[in-house]
N, C-alpha and C positions, 0 to 999 in steps of 0.2 A: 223353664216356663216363667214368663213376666207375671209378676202379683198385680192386677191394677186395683186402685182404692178409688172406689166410687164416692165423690166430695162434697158432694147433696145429700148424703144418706149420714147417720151418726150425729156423737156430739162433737159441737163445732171447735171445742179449747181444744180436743184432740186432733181432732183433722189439723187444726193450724198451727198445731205442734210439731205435728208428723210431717206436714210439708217445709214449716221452717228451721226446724233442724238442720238437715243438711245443707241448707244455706246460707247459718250462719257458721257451723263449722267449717264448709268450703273459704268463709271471709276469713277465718282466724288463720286457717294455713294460708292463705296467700297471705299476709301480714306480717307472720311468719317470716314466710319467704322474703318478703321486701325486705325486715330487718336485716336477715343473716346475709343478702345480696349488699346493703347500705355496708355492712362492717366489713365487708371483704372490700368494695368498691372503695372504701377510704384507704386501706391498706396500697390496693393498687394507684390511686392518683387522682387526683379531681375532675380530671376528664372524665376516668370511666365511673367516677358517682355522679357526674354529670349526664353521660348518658344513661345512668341509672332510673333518674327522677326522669327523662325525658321517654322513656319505657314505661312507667312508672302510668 
């Protein structure tokens, strides 16, 4: 069963908590990601860190 949060009702630091959490967590793992992609990509060659940042 989906919870929805009704976003006109309540106090508002919490609502825009509740909704920006998970998007800023969603940023830090892709961030993440691009680092440990960047350190492998150097390892393999400057092509494929180049077509890294061209993903990117």
């Amino acid at each position: 069963m989906v919870r929805v949060t009704d976003m006109t009702h309540g106090r508002p630091i919490r609502l825009i908590l509740l909704f920006s959490l998970p998007l800023m967590l969603g940023s830090v793992f892709q961030q993440l990601y691009t680092i440990v992609d960047t350190i492998i990509g150097r390892g393999v060659g400057m092509q494929a860190l180049a077509s890294i940042g061209a993903a990117d």
